[in-house]
GUGUTOR-346231 format. One line per field, with one value per residue (C-alpha): residue number from 1; residue in one letter; x, y, z. Coordinates in Angstrom, 3 decimals. Example, Ala and Ser with C-alpha at 12.3 -4.5 7.8 and 13.67 -1.06 7.14 Angstrom:
// residues 2
seq <- [1/2]
type <- [A/S]
x <- [12.300/13.670]
y <- [-4.500/-1.060]
z <- [7.800/7.140]
***
This chain:
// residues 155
seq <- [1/2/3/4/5/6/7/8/9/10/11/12/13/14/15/16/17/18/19/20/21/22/23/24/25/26/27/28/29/30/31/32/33/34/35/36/37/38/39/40/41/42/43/44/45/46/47/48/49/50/51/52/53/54/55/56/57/58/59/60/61/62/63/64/65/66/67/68/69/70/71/72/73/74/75/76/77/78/79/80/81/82/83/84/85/86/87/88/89/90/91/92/93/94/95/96/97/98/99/100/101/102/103/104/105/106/107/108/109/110/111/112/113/114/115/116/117/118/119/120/121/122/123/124/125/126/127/128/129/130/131/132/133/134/135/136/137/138/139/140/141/142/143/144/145/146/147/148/149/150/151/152/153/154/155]
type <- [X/X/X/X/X/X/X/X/X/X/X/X/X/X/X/X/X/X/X/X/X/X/X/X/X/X/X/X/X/X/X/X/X/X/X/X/X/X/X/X/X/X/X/X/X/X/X/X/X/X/X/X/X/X/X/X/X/X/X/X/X/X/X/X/X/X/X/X/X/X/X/X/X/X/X/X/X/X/X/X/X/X/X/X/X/X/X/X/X/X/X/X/X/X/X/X/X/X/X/X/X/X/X/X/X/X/X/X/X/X/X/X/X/X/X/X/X/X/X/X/X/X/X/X/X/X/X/X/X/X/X/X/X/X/X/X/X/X/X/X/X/X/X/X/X/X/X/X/X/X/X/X/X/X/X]
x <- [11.343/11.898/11.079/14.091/13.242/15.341/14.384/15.582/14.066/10.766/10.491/9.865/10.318/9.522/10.011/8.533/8.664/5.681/5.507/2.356/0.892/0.339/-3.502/-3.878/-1.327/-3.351/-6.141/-5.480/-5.116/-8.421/-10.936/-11.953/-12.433/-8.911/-6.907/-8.787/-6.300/-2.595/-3.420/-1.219/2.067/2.352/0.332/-2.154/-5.634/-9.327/-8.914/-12.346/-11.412/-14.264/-13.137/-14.691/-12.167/-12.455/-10.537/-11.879/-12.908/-11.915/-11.251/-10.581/-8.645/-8.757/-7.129/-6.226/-3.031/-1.256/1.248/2.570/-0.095/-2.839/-4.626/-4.088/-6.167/-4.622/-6.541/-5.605/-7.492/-7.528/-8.232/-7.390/-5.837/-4.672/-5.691/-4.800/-5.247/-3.445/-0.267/-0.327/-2.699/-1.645/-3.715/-3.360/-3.189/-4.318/-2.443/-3.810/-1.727/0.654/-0.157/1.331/1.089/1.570/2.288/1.866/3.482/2.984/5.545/5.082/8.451/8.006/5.746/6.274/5.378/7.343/5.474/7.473/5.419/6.630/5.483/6.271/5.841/6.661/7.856/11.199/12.983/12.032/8.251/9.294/11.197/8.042/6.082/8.613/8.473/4.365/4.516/6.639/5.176/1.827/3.371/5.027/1.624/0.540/2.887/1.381/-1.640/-0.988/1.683/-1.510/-3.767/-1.004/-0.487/-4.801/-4.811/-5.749/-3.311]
y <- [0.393/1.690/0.415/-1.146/0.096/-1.142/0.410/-1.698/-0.087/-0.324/-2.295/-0.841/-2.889/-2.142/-4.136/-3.396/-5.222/-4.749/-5.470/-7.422/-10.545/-11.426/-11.713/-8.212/-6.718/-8.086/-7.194/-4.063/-3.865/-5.888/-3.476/0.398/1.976/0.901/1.093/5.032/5.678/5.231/5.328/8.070/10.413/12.064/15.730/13.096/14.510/13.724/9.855/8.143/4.631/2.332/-1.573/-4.541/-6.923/-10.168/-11.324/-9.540/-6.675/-3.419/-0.657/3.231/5.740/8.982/11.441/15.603/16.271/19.285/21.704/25.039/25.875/24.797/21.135/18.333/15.421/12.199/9.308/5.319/2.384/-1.359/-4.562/-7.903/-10.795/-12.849/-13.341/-15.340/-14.918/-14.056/-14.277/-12.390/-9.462/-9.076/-6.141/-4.382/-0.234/2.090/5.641/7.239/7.037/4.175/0.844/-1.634/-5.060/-5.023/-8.093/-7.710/-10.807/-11.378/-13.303/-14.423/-13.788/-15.033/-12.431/-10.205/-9.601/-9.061/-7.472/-7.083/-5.128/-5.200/-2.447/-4.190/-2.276/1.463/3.597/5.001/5.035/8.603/7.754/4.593/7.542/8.810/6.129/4.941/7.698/8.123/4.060/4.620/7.432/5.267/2.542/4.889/5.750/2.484/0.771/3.568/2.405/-1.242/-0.403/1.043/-1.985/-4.505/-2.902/-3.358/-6.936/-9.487/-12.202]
z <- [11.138/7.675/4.365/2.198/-1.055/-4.469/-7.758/-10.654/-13.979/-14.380/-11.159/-7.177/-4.615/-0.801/2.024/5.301/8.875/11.262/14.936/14.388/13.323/9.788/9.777/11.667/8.943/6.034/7.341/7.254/2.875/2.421/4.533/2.830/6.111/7.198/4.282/4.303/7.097/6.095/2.312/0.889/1.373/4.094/2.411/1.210/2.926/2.174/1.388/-0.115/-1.455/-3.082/-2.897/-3.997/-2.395/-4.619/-7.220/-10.306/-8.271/-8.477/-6.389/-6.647/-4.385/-4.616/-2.384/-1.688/-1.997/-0.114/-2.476/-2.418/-0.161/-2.439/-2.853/-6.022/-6.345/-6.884/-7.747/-9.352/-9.534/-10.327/-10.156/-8.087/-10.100/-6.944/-3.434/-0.876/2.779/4.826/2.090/-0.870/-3.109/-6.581/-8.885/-11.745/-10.703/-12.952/-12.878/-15.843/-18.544/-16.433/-15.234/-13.190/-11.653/-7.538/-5.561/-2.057/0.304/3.917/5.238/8.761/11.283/14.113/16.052/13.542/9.752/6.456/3.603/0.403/-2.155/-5.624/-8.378/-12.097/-15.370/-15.113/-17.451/-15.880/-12.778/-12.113/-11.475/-9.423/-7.490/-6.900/-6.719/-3.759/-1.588/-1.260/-0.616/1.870/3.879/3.544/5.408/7.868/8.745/8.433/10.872/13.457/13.343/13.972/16.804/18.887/17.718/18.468/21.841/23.042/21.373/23.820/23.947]
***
């Protein structure tokens, strides 16, 4: 499935189904050698992500990024304000100059999972734009993953 995405201002929002339980799907945003794996657009390579994941922790991603034949790096950071398993991650992310708060839901459906993440407090449309697309890619990759997991579960 795709992500829905609605851009309202200085607000992103992206919601996601995945063909997988709720406690597998969060699972896979609380653990660094996990979230190493989908983290980042689709030219993201090179992923090394520190996490301390507590509320008042912090974490830091940092990642290659392929263009015009050459390599970026890309990095943010943060810190958790909320958590509650297996239903919702709120942080502050740091992109330099930018920062925002992110809420992260998990909504159970039946078998399957909703995750509605919300982006508050940037400074245009354009970077939500942007903001939107490597999201999205990240949980392309992301649902992937948890398709072959979901399929070697035992039931």
């Amino acid at each position: 499935m795709k992500s829905e995405i609605k851009i309202s201002g200085d607000r992103l929002q992206i919601t996601r189904v995945f063909h997988a339980p709720r406690a597998l799907v969060f699972g896979w945003w609380t653990q660094a050698e996990k979230l190493r794996q989908w983290s980042g657009c689709k030219q993201a390579t090179a992923c090394e992500i520190v996490m301390d994941f507590r509320v008042g922790g912090g974490f830091t991603q940092k990642m290659q990024i392929a263009v015009n034949g050459g390599t970026c790096e890309f990095s943010f950071s943060g810190t958790y304000q909320e958590i509650v398993d297996p239903e919702r991650i709120v942080y502050r992310a740091d992109f330099g100059n930018v920062a925002t708060r992110v809420t992260v839901e998990f909504f159970e459906e039946g078998q399957h999972t909703k995750v509605v993440l919300t982006h508050e407090g940037f400074p245009d449309e354009s970077f939500c734009k942007n903001v939107s697309q490597g999201t999205s890619e990240s949980l392309d990759k992301l649902d992937v993953l948890m398709a072959g997991q979901a399929m070697v579960s035992p039931l």
